[in-house]
MDAnalysis code that builds the backbone (N, CA, C; Angstrom):
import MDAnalysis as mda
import numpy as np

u = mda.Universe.empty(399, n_residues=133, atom_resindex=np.repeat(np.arange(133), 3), trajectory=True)
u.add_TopologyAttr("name", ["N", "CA", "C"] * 133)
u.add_TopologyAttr("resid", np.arange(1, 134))
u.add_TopologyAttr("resname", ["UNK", "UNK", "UNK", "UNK", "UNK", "UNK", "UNK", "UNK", "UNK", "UNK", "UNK", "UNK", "UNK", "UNK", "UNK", "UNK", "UNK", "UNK", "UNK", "UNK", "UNK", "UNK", "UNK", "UNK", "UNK", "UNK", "UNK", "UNK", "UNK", "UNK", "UNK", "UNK", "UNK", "UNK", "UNK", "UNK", "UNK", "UNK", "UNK", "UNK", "UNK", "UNK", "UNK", "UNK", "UNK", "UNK", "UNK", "UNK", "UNK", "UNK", "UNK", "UNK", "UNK", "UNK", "UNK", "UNK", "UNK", "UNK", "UNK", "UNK", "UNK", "UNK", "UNK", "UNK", "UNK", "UNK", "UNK", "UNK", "UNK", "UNK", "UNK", "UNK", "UNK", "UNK", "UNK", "UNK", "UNK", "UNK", "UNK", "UNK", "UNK", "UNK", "UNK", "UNK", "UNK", "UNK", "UNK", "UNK", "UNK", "UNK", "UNK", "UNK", "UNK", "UNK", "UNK", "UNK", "UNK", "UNK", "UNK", "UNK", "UNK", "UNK", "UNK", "UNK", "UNK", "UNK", "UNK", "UNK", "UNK", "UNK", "UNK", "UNK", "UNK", "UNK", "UNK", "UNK", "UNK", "UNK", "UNK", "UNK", "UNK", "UNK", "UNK", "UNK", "UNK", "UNK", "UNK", "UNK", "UNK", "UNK", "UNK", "UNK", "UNK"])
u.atoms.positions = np.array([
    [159.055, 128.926, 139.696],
    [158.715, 128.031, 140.766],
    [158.563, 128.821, 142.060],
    [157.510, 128.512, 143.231],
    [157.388, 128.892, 143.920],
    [158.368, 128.481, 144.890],
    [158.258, 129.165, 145.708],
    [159.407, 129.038, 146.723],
    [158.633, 127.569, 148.190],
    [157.528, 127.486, 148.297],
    [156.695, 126.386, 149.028],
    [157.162, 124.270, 148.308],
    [156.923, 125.413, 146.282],
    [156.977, 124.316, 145.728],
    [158.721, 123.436, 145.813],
    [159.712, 124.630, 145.702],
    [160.846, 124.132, 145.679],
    [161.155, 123.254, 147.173],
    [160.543, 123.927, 148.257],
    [160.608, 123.578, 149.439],
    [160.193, 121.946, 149.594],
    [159.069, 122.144, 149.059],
    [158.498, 120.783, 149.341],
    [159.065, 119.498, 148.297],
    [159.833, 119.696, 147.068],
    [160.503, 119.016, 146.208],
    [161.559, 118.786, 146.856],
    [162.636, 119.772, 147.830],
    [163.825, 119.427, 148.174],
    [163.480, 118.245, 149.200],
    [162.323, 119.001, 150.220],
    [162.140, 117.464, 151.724],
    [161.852, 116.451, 150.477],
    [161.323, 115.865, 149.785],
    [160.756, 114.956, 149.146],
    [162.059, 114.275, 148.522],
    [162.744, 115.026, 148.128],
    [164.466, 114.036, 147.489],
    [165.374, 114.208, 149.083],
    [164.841, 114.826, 149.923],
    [165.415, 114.909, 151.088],
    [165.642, 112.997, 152.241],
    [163.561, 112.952, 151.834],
    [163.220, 111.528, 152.235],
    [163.474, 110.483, 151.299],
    [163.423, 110.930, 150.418],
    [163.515, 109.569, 149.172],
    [165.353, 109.057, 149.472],
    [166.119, 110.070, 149.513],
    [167.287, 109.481, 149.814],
    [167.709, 108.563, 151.443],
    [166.920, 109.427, 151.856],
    [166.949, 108.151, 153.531],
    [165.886, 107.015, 153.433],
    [165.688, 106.340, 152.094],
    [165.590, 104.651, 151.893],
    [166.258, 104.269, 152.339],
    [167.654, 104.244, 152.291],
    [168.372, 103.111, 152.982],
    [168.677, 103.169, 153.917],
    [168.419, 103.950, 154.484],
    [168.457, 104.076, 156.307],
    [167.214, 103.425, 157.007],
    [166.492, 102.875, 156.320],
    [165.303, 102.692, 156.988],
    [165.227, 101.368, 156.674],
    [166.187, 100.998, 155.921],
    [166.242, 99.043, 155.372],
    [165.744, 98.930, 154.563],
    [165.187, 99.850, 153.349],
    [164.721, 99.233, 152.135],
    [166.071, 99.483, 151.496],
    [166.083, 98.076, 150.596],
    [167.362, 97.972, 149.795],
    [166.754, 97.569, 148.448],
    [167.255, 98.354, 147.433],
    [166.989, 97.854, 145.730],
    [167.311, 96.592, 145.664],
    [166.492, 96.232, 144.331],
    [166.951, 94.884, 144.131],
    [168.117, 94.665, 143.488],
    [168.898, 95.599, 143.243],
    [170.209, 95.706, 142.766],
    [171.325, 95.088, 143.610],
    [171.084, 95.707, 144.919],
    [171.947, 95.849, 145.884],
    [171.904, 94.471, 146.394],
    [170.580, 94.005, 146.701],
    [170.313, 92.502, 147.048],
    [171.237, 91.318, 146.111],
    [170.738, 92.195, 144.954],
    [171.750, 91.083, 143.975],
    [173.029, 90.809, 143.944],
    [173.740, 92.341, 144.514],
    [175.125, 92.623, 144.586],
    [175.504, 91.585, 145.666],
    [174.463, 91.883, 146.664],
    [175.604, 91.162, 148.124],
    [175.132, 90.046, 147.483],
    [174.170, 89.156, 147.061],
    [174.134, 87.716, 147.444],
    [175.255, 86.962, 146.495],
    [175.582, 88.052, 145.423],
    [176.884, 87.717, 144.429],
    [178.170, 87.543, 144.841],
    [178.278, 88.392, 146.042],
    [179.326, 88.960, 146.481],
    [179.748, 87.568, 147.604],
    [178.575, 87.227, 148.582],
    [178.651, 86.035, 149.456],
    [178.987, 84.561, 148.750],
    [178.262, 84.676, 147.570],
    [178.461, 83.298, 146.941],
    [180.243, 83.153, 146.356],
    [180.651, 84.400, 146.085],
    [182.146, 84.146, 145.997],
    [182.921, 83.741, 146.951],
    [182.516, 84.736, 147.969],
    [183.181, 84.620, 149.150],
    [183.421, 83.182, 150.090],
    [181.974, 82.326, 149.924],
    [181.351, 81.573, 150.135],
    [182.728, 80.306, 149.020],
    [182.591, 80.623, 147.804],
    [183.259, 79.799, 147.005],
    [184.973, 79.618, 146.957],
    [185.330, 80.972, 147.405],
    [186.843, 81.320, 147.525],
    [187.201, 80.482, 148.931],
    [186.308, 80.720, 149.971],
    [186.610, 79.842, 151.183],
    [186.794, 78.274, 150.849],
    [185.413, 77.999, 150.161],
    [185.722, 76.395, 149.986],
    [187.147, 75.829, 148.809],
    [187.468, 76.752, 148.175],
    [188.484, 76.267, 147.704],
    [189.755, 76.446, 148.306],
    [189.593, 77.452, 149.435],
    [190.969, 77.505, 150.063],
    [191.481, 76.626, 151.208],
    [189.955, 75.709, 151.451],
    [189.933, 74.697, 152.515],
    [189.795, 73.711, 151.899],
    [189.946, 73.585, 150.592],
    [190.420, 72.372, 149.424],
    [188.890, 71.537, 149.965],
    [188.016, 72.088, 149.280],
    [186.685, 71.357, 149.535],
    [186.686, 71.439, 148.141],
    [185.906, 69.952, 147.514],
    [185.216, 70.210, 146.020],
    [184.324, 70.973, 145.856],
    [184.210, 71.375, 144.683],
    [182.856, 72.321, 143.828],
    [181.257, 71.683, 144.575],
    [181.270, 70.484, 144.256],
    [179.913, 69.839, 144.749],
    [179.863, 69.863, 145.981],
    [180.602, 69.625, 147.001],
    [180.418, 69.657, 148.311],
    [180.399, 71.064, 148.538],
    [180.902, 72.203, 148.315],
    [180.649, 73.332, 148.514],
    [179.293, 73.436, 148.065],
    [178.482, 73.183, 146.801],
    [177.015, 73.625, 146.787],
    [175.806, 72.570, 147.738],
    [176.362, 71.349, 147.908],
    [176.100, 70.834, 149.588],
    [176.163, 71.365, 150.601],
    [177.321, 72.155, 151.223],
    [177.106, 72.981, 152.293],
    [176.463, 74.072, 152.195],
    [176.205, 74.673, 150.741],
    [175.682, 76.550, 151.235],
    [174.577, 76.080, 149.818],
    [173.135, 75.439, 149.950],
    [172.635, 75.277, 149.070],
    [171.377, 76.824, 148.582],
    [171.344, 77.585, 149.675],
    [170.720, 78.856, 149.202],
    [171.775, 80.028, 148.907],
    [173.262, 79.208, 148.335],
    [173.828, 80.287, 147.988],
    [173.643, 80.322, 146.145],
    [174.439, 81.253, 145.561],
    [173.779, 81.636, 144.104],
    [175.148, 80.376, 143.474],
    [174.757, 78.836, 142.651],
    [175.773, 78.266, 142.519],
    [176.826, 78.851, 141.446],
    [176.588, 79.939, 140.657],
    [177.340, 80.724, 139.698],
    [178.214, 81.638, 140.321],
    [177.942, 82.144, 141.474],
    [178.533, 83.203, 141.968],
    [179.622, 82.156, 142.923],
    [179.197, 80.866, 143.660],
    [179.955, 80.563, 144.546],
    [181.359, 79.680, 143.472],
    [180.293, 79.027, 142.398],
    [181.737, 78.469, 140.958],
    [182.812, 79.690, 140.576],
    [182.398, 80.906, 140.996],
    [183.187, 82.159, 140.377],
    [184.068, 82.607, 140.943],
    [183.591, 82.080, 142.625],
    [184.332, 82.232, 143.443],
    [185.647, 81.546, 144.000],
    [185.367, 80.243, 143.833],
    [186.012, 79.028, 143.457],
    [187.246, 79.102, 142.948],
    [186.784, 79.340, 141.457],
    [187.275, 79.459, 140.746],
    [188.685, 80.357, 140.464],
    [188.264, 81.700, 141.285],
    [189.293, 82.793, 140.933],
    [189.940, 82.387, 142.218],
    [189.799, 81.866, 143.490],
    [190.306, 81.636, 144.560],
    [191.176, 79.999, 143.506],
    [191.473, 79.647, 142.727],
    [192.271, 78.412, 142.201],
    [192.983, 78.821, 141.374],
    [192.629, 79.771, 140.452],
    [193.663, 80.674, 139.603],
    [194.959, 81.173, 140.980],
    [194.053, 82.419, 141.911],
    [195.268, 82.626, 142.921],
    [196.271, 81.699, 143.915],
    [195.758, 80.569, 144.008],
    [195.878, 79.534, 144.789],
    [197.657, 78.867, 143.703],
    [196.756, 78.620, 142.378],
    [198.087, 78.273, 141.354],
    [199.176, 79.248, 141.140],
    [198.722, 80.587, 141.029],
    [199.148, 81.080, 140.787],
    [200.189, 81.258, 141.688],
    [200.217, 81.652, 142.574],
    [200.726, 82.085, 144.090],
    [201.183, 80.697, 144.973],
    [201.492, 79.425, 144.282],
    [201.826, 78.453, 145.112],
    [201.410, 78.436, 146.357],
    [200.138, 78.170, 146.846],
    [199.827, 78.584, 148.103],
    [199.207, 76.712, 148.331],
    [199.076, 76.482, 149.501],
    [198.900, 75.092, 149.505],
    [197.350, 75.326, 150.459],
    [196.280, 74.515, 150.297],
    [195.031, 74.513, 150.368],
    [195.135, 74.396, 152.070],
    [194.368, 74.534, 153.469],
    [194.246, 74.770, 154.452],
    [193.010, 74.211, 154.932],
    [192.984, 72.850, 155.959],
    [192.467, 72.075, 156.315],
    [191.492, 72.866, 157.620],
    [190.042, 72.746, 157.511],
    [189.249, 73.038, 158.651],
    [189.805, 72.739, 159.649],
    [189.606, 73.580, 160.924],
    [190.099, 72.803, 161.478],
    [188.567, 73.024, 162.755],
    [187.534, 73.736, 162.569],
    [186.308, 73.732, 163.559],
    [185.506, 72.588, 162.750],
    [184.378, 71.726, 163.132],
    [183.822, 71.035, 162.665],
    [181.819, 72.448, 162.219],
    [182.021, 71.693, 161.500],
    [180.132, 71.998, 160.996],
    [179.096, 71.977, 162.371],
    [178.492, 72.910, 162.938],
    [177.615, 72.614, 164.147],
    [176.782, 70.786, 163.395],
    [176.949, 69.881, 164.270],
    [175.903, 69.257, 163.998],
    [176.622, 67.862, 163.272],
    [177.597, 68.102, 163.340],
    [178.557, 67.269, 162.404],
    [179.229, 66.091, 163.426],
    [179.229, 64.832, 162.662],
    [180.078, 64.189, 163.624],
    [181.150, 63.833, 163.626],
    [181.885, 63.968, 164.655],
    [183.563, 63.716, 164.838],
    [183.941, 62.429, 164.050],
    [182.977, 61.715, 164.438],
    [183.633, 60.300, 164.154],
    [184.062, 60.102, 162.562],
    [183.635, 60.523, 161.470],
    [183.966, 60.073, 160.137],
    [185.547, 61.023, 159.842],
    [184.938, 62.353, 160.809],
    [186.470, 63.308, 160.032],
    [187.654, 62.441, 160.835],
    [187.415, 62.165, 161.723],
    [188.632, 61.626, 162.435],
    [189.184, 60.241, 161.704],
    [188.065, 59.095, 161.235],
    [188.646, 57.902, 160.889],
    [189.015, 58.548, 159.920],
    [188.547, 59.755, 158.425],
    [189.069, 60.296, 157.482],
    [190.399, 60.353, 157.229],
    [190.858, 61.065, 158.499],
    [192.093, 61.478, 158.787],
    [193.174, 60.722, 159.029],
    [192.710, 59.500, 159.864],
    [193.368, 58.436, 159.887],
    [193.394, 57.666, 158.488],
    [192.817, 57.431, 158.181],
    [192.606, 56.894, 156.685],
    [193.690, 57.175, 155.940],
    [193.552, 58.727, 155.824],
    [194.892, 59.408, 154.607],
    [196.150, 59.114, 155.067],
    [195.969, 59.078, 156.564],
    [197.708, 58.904, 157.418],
    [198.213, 58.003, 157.032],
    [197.376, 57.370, 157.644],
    [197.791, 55.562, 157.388],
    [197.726, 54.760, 156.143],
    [197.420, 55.581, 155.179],
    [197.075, 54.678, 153.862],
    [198.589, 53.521, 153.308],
    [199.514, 54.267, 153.709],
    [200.872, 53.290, 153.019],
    [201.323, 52.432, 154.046],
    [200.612, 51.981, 155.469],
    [201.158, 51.062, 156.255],
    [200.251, 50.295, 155.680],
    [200.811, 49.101, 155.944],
    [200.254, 47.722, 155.661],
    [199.226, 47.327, 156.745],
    [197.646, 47.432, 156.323],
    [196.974, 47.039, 157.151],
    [196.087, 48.157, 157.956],
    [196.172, 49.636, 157.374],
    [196.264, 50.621, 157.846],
    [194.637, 50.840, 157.959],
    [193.835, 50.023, 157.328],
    [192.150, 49.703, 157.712],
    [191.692, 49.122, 158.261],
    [192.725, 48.078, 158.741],
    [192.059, 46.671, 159.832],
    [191.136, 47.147, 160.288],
    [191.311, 48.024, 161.401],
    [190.198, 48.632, 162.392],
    [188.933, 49.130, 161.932],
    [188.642, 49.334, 161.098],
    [187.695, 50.235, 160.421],
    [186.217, 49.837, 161.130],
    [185.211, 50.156, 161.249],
    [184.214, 49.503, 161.484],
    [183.236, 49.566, 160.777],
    [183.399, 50.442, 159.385],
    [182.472, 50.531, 158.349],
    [183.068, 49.184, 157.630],
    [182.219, 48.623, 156.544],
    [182.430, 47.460, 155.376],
    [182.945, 48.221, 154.489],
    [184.064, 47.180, 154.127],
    [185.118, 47.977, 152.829],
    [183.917, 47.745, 151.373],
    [184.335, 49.069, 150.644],
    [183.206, 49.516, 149.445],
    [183.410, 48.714, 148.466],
    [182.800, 48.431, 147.623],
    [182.568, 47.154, 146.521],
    [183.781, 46.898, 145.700],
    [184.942, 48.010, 145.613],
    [185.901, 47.952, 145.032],
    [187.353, 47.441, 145.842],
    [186.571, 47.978, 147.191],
    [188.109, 47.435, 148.351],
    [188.432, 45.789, 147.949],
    [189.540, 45.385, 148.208],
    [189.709, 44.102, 148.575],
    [190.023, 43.834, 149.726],
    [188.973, 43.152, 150.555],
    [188.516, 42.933, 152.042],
    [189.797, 41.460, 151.776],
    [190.817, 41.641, 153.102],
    [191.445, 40.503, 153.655],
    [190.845, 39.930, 154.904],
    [190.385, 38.494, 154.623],
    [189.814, 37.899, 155.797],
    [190.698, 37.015, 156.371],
    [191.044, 37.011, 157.685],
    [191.719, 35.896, 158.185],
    [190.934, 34.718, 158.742],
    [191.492, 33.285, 158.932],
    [190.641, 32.676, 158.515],
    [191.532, 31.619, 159.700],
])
């Protein structure tokens, strides 16, 4: 081998390795992180005791296998580790106060007697609505 040729083979694996400095990323790597987010993504919603379905409601361009995986191993550690689930406490940009709050009241109040009077939604087809009369 010539000594021009070796020259010009080394710059050439010289540039080929500064791809990723320049922002091209394999499709490997793409695959890795979006795997990696959908756990992350899934471990959060189970540690803020959100269901499976409402988690693929909130993050619907996440990968739903990766965020169930995530979930998932975040509920193994969760059992495992007696750890008790941890309530949002920022709201969703865009979200309205008003349902998390009557929510909240809802769960509080569920064992006082009467603890829906106020409500201003219509009780659901199964409630039994008390009318006074």
């Amino acid at each position: 081998m010539s000594a021009t040729r070796l020259a010009s083979t080394l710059l050439l694996l010289a540039l080929l390795a500064g791809c990723e400095m320049l922002g091209i990323e394999s499709a490997e790597k793409v695959a890795a992180l979006k795997e990696g987010e959908g756990k992350a993504i899934g471990s959060a919603c189970r540690h803020a005791n959100r269901a499976i379905e409402d988690c693929y409601a909130l993050n619907p361009r996440s990968q739903k296998a990766a965020v169930f995986a995530g979930w998932r191993e975040m509920d193994e550690y969760m059992r495992e580790n007696k750890l008790e689930a941890v309530a949002p406490t920022l709201d969703r940009p865009g979200a309205k106060a008003e349902p998390l709050a009557r929510a909240a009241a809802d769960s509080a109040g569920d064992a006082k007697p009467g603890a829906n009077a106020g409500r201003k939604t219509p009780p659901a087809a199964g409630d039994k609505a008390v009318h006074a009369s």
